[in-house]
N, CA, C and O atoms as a Maestro MAE file, in Angstrom:
{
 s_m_m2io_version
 :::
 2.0.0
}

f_m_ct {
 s_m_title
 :::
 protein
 m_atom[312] {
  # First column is atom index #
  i_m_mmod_type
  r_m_x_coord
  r_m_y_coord
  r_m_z_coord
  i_m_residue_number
  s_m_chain_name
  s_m_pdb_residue_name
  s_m_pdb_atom_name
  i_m_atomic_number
  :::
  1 25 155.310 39.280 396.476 1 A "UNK " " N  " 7
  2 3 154.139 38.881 397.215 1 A "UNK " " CA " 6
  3 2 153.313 40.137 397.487 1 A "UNK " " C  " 6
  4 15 153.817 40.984 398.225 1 A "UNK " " O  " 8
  5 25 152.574 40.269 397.174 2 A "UNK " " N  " 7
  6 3 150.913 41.369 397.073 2 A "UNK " " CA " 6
  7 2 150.764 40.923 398.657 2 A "UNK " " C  " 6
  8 15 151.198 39.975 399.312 2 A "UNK " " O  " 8
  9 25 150.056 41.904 398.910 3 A "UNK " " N  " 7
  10 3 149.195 42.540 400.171 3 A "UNK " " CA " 6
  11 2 147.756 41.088 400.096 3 A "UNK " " C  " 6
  12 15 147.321 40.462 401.063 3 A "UNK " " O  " 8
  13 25 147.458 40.984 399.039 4 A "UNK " " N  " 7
  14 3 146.023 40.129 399.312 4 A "UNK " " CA " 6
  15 2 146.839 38.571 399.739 4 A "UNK " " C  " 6
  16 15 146.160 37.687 400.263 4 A "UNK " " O  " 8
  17 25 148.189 38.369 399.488 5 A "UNK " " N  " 7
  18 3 148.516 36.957 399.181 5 A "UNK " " CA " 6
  19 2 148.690 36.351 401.113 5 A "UNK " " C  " 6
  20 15 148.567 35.206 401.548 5 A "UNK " " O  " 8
  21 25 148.955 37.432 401.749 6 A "UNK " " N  " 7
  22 3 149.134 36.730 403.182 6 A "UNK " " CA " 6
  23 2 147.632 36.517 403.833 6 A "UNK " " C  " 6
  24 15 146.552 37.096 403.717 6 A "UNK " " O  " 8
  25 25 148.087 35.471 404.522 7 A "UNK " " N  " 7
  26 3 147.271 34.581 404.980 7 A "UNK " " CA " 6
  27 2 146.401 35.327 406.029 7 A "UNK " " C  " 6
  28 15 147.201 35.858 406.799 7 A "UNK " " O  " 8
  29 25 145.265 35.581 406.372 8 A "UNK " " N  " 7
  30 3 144.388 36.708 407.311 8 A "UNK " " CA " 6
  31 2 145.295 36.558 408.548 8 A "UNK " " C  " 6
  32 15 145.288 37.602 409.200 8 A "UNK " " O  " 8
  33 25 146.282 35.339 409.225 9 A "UNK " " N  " 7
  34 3 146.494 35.430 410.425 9 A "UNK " " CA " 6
  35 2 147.356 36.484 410.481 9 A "UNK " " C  " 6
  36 15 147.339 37.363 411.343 9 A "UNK " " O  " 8
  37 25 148.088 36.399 409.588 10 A "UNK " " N  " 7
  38 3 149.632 36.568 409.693 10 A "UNK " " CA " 6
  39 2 149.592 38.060 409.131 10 A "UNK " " C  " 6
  40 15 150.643 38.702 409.136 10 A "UNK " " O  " 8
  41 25 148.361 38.664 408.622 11 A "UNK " " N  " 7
  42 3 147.655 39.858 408.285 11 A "UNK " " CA " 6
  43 2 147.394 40.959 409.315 11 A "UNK " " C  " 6
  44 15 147.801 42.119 409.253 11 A "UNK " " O  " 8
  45 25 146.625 40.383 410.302 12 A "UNK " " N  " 7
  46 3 146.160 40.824 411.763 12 A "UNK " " CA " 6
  47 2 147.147 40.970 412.282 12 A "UNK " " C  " 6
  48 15 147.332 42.162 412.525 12 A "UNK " " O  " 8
  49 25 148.506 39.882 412.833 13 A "UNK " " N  " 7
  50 3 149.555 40.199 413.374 13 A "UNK " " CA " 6
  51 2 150.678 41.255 412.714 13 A "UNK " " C  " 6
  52 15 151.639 41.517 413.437 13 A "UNK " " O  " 8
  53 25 150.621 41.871 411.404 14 A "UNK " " N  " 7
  54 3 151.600 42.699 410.777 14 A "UNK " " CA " 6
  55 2 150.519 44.073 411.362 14 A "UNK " " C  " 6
  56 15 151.032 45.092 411.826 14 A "UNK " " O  " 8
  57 25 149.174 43.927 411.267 15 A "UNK " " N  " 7
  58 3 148.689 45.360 411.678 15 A "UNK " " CA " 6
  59 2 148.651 45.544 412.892 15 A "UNK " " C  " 6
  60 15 148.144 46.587 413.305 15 A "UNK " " O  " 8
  61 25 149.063 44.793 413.600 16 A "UNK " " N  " 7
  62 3 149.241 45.302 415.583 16 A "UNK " " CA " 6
  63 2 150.415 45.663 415.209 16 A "UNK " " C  " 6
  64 15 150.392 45.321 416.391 16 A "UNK " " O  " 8
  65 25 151.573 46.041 414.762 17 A "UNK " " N  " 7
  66 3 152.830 46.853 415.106 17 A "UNK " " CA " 6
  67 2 152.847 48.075 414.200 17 A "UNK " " C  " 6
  68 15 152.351 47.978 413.078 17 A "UNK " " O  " 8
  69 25 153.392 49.228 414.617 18 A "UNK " " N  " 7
  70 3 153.382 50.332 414.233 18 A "UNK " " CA " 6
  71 2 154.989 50.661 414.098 18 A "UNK " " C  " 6
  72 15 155.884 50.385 414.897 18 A "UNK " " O  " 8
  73 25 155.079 51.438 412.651 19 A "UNK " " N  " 7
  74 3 156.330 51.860 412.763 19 A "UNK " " CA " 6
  75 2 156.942 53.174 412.084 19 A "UNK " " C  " 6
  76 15 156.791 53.666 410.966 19 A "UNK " " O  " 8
  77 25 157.569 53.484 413.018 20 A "UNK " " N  " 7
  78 3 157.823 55.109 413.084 20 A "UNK " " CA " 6
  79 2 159.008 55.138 412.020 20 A "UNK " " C  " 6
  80 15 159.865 54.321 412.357 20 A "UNK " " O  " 8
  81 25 159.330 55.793 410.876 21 A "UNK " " N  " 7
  82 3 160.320 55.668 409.755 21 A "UNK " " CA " 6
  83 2 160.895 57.173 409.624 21 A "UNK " " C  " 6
  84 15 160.406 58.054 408.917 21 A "UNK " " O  " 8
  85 25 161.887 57.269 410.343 22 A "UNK " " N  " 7
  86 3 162.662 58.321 410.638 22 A "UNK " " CA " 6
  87 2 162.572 59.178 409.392 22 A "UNK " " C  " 6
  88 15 162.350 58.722 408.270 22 A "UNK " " O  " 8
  89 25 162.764 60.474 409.685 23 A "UNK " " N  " 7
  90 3 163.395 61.534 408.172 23 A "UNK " " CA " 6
  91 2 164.573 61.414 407.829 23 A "UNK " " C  " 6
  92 15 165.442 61.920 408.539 23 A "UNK " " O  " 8
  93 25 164.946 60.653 406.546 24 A "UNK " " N  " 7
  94 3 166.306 60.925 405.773 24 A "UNK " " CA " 6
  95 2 166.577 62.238 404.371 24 A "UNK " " C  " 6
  96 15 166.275 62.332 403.181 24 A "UNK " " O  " 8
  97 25 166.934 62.640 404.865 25 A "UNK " " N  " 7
  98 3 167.749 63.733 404.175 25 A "UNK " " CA " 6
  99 2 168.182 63.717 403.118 25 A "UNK " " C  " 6
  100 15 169.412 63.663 403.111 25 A "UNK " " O  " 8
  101 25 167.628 63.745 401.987 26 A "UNK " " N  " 7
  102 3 168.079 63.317 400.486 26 A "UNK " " CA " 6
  103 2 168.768 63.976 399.999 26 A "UNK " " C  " 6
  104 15 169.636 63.522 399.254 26 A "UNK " " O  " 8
  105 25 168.596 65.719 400.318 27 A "UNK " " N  " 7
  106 3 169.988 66.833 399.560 27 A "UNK " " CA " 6
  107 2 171.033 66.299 400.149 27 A "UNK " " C  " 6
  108 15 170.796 65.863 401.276 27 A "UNK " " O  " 8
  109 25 172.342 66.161 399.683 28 A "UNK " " N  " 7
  110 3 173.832 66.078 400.095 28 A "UNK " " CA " 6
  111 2 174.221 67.433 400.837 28 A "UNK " " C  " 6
  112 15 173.897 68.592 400.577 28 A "UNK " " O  " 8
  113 25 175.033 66.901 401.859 29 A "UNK " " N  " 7
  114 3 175.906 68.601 401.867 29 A "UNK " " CA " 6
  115 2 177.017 68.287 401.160 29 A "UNK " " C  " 6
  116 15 177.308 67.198 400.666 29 A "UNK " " O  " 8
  117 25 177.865 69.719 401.134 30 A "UNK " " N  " 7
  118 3 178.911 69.818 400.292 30 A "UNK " " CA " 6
  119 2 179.886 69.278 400.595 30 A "UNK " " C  " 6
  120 15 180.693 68.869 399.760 30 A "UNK " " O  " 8
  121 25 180.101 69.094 402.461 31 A "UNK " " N  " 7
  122 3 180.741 67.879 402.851 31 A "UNK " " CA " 6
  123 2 180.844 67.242 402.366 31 A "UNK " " C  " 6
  124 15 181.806 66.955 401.654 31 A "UNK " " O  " 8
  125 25 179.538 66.530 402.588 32 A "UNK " " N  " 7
  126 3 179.340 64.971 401.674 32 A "UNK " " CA " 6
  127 2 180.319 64.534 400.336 32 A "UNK " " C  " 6
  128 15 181.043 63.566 400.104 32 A "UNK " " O  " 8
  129 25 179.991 65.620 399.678 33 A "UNK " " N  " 7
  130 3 180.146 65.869 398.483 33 A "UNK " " CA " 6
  131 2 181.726 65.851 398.178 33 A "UNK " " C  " 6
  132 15 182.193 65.238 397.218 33 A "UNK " " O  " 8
  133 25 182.593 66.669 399.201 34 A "UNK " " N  " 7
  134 3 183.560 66.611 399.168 34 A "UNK " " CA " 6
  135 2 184.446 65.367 399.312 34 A "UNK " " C  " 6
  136 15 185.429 64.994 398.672 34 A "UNK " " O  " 8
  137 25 183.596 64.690 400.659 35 A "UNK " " N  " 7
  138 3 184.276 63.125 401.545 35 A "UNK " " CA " 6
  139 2 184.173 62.045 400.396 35 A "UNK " " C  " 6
  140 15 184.858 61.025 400.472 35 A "UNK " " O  " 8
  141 25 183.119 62.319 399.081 36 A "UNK " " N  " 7
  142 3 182.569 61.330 398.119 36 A "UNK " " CA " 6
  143 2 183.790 61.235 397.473 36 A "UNK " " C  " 6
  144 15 184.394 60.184 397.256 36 A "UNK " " O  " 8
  145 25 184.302 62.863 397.031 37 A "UNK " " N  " 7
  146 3 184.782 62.624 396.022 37 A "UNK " " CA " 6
  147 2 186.622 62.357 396.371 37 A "UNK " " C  " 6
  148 15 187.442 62.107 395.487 37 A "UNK " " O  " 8
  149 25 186.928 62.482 397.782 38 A "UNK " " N  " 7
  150 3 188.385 62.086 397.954 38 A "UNK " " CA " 6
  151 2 188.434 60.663 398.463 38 A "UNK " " C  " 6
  152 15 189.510 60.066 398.424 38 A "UNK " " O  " 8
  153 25 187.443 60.125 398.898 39 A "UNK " " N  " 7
  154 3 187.058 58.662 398.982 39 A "UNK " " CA " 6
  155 2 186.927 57.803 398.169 39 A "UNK " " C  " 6
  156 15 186.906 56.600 398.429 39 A "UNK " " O  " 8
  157 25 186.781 58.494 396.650 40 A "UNK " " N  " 7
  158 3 185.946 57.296 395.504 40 A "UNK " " CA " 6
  159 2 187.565 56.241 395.337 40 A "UNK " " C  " 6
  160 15 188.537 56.577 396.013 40 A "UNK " " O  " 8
  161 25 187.631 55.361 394.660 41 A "UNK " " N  " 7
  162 3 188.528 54.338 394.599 41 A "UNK " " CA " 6
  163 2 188.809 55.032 393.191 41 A "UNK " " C  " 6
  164 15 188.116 55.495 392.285 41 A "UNK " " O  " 8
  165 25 190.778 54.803 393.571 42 A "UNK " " N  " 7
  166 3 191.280 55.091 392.326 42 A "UNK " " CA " 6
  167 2 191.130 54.250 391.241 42 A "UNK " " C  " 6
  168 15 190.955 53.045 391.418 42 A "UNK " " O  " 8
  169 25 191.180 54.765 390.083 43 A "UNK " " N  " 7
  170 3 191.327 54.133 388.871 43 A "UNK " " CA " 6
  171 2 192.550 53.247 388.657 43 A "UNK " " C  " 6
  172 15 193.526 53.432 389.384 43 A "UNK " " O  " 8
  173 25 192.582 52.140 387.561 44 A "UNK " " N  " 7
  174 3 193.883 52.032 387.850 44 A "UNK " " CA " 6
  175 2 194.747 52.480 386.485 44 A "UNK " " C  " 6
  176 15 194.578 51.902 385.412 44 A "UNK " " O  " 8
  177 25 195.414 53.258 386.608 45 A "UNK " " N  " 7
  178 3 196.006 53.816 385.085 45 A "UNK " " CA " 6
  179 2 196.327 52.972 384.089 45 A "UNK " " C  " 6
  180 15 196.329 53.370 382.924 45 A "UNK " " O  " 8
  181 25 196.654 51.637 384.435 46 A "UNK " " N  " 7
  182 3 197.441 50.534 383.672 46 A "UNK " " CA " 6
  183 2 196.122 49.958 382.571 46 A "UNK " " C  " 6
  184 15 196.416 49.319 381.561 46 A "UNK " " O  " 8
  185 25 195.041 50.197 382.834 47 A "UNK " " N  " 7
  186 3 193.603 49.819 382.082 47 A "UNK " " CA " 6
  187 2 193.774 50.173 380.918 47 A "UNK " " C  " 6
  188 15 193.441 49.385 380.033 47 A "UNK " " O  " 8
  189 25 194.433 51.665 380.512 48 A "UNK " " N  " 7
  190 3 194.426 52.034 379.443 48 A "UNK " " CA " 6
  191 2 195.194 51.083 378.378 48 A "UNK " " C  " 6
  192 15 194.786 51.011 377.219 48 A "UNK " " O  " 8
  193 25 196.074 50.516 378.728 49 A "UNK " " N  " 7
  194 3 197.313 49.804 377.782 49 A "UNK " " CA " 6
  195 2 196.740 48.385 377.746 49 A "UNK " " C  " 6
  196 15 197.016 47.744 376.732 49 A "UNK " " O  " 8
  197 25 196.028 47.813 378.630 50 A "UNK " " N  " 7
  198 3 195.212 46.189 379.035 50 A "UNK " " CA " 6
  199 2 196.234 45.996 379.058 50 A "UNK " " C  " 6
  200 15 196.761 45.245 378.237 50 A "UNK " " O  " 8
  201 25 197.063 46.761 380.253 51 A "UNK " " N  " 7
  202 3 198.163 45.547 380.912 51 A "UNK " " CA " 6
  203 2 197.482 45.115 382.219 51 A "UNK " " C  " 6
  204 15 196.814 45.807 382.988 51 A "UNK " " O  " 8
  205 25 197.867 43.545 382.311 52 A "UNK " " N  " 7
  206 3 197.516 43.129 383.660 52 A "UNK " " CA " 6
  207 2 198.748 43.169 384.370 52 A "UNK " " C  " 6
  208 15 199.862 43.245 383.852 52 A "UNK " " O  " 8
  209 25 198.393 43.094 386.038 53 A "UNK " " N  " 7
  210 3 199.689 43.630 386.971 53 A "UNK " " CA " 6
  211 2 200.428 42.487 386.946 53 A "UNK " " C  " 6
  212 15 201.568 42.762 387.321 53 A "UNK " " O  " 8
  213 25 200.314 41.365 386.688 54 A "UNK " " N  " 7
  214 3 201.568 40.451 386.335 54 A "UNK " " CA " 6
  215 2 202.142 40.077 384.510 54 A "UNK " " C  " 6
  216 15 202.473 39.032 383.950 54 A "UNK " " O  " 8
  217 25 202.030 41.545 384.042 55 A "UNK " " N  " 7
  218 3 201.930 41.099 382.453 55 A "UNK " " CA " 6
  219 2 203.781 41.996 382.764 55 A "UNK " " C  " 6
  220 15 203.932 43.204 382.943 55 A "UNK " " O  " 8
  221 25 204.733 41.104 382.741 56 A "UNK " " N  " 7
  222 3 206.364 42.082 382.777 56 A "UNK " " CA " 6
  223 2 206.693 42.990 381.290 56 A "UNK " " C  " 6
  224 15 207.243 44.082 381.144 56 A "UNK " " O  " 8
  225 25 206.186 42.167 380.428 57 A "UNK " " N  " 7
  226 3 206.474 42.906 379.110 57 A "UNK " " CA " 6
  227 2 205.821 43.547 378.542 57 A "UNK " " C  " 6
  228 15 206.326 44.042 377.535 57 A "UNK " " O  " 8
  229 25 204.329 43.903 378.864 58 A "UNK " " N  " 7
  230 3 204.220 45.384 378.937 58 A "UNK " " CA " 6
  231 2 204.275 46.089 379.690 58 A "UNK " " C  " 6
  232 15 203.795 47.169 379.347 58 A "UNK " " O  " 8
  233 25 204.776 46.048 380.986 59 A "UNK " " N  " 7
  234 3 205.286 47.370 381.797 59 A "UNK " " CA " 6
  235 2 206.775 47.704 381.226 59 A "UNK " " C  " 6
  236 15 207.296 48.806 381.399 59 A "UNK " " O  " 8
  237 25 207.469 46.530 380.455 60 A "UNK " " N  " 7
  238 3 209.026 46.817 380.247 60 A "UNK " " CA " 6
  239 2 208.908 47.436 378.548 60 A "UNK " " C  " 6
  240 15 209.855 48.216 378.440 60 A "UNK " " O  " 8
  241 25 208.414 47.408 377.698 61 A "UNK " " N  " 7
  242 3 207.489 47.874 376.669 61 A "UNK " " CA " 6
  243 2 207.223 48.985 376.027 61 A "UNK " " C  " 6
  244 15 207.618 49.509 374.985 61 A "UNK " " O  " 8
  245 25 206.164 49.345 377.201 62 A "UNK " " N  " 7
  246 3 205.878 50.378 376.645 62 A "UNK " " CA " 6
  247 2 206.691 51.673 377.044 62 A "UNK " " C  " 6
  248 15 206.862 52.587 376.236 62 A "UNK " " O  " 8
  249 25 207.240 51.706 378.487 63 A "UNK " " N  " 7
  250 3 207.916 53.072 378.336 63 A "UNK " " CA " 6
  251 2 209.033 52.794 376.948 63 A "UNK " " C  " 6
  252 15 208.695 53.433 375.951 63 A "UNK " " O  " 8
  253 25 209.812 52.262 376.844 64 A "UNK " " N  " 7
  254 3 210.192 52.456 375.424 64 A "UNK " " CA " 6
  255 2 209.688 53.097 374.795 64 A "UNK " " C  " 6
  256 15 209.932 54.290 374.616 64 A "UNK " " O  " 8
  257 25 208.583 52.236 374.147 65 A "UNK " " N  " 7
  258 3 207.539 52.967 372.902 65 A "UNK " " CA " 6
  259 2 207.532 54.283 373.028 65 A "UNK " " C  " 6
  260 15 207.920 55.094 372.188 65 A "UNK " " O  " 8
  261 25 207.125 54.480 373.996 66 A "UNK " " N  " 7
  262 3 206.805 56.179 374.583 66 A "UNK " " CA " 6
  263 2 207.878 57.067 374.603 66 A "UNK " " C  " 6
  264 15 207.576 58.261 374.582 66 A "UNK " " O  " 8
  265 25 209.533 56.652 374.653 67 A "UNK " " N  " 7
  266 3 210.223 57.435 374.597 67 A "UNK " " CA " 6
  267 2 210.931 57.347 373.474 67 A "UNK " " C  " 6
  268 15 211.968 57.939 373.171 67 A "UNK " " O  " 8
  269 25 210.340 56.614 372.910 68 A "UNK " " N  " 7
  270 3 210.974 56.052 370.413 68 A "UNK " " CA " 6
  271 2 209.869 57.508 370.188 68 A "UNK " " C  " 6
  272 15 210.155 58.618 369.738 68 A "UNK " " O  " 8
  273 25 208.659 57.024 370.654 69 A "UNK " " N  " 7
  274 3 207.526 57.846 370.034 69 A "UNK " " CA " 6
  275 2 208.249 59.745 370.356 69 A "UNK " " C  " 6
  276 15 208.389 60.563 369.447 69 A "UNK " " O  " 8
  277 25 208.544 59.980 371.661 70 A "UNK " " N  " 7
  278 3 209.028 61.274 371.922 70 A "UNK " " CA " 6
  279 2 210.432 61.779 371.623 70 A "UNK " " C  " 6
  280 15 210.800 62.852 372.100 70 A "UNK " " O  " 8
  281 25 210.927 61.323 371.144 71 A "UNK " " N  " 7
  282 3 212.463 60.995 370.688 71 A "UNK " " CA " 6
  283 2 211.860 61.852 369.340 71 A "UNK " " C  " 6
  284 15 211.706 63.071 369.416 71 A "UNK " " O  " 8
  285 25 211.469 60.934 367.845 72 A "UNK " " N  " 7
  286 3 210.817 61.325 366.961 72 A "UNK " " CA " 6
  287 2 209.870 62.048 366.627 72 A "UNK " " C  " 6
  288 15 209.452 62.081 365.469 72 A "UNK " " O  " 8
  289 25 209.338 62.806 367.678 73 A "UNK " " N  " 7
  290 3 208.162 63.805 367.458 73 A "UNK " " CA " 6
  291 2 208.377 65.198 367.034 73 A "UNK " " C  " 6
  292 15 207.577 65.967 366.500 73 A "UNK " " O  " 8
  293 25 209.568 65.374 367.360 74 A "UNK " " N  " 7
  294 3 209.997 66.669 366.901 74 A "UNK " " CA " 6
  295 2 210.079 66.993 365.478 74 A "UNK " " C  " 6
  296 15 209.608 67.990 364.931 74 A "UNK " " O  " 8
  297 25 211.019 65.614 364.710 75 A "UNK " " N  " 7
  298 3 210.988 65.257 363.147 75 A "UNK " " CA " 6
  299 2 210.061 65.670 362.721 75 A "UNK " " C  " 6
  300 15 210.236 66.387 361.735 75 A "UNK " " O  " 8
  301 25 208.692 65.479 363.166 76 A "UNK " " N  " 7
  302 3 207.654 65.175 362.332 76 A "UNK " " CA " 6
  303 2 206.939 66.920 362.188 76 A "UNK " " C  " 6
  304 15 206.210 67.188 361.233 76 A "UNK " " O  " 8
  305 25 207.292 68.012 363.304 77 A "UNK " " N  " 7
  306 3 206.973 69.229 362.984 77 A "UNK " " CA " 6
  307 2 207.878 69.861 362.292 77 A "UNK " " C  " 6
  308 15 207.409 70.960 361.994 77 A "UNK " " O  " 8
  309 25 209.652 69.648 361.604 78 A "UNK " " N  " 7
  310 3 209.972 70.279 361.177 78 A "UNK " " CA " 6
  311 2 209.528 70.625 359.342 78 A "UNK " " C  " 6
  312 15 210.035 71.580 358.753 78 A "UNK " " O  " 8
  :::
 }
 m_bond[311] {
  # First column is bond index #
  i_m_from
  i_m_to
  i_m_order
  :::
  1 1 2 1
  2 2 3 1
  3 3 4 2
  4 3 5 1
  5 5 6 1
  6 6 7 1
  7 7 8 2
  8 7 9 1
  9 9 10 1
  10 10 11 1
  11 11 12 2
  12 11 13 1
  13 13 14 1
  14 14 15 1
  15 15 16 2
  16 15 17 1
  17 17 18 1
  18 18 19 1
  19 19 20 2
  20 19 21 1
  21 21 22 1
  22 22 23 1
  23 23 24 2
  24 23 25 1
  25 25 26 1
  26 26 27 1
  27 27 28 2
  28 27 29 1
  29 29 30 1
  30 30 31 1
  31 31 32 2
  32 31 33 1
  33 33 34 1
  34 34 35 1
  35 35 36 2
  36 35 37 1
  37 37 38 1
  38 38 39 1
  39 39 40 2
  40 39 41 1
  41 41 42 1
  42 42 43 1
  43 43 44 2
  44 43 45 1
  45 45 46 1
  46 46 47 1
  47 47 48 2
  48 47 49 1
  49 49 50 1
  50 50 51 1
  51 51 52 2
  52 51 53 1
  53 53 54 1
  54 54 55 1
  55 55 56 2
  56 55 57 1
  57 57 58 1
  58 58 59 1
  59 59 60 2
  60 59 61 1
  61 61 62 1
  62 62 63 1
  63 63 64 2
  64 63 65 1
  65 65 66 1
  66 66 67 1
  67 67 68 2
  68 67 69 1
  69 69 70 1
  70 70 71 1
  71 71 72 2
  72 71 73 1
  73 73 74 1
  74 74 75 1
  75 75 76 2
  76 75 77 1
  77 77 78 1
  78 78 79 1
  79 79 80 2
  80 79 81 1
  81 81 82 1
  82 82 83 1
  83 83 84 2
  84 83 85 1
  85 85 86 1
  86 86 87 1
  87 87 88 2
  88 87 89 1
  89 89 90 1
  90 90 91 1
  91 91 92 2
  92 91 93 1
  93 93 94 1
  94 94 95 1
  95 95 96 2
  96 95 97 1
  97 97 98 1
  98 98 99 1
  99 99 100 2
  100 99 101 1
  101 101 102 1
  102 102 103 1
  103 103 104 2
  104 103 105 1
  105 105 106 1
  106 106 107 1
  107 107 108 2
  108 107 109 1
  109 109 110 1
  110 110 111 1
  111 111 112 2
  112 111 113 1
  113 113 114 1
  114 114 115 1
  115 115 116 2
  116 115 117 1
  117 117 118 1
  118 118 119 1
  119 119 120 2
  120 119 121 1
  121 121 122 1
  122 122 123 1
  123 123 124 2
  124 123 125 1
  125 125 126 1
  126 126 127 1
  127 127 128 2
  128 127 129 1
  129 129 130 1
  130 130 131 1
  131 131 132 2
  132 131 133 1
  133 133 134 1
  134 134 135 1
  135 135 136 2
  136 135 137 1
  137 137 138 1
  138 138 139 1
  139 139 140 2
  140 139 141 1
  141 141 142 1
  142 142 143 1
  143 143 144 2
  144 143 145 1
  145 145 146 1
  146 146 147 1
  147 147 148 2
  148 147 149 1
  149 149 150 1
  150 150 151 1
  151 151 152 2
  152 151 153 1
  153 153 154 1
  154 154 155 1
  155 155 156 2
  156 155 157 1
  157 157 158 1
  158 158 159 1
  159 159 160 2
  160 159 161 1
  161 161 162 1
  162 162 163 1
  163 163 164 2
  164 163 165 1
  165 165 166 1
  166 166 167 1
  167 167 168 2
  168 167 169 1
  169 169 170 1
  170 170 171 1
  171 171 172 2
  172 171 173 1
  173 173 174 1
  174 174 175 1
  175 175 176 2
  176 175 177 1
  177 177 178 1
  178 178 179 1
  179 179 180 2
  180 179 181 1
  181 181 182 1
  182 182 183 1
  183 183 184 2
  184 183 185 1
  185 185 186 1
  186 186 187 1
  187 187 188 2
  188 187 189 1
  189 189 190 1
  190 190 191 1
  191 191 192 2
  192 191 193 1
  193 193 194 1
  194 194 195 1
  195 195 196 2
  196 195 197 1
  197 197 198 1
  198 198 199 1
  199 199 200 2
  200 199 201 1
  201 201 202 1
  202 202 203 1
  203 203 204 2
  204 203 205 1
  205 205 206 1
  206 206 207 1
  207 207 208 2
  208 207 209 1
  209 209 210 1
  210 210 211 1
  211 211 212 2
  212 211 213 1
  213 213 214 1
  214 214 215 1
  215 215 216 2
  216 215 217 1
  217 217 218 1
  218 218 219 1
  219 219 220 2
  220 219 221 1
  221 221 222 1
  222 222 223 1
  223 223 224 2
  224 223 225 1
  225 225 226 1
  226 226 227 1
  227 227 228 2
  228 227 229 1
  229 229 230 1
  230 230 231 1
  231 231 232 2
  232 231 233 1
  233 233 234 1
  234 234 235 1
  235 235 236 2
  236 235 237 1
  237 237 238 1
  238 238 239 1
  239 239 240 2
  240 239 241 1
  241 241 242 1
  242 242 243 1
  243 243 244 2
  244 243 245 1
  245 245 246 1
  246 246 247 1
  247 247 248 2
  248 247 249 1
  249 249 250 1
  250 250 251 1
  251 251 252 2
  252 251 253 1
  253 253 254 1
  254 254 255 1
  255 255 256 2
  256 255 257 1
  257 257 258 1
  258 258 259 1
  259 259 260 2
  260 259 261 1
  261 261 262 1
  262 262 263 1
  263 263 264 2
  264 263 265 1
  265 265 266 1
  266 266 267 1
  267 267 268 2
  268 267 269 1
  269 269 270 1
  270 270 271 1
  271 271 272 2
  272 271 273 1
  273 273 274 1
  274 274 275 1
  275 275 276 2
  276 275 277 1
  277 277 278 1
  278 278 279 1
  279 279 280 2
  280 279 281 1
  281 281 282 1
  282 282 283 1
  283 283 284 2
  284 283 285 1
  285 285 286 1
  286 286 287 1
  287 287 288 2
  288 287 289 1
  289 289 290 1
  290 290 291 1
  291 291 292 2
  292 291 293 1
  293 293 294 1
  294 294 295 1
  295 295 296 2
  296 295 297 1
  297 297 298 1
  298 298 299 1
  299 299 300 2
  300 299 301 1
  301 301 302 1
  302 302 303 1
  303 303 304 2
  304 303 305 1
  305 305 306 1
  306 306 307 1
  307 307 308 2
  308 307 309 1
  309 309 310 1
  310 310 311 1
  311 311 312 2
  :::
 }
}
């Protein structure tokens, strides 16, 4: 809604009030900066594999895999 679309009454009554719009502070402090970054929400590690938290057989799964895979890794540099 544009400025021309209100009605003259209701025009007159928005220009009788005045309003004072405080200074906000747009640089961060380093505070800030700090509180941002031990505040942000963890990730959840399990994203990587698209396991969901009620999926049992890939949480029972993959550490296997991972320890077939590290078991055999050595083989593969000799």
């Amino acid at each position: 809604m544009s400025k021309k679309d209100f009605p003259s009454e209701l025009q007159k009554k928005l220009d009788e009030f005045q309003v004072d719009v405080p200074e906000i502070p747009i640089k961060r402090t380093m505070l800030d900066s700090i509180a941002n970054y031990i505040y942000a929400p963890a990730k959840n590690p399990l994203e990587i594999f698209h396991i969901k938290g009620n999926s049992i057989t890939g949480l029972i799964w993959y550490p296997f895999i991972l320890i077939f895979v590290l078991f055999f890794a050595p083989i593969f540099f000799i």
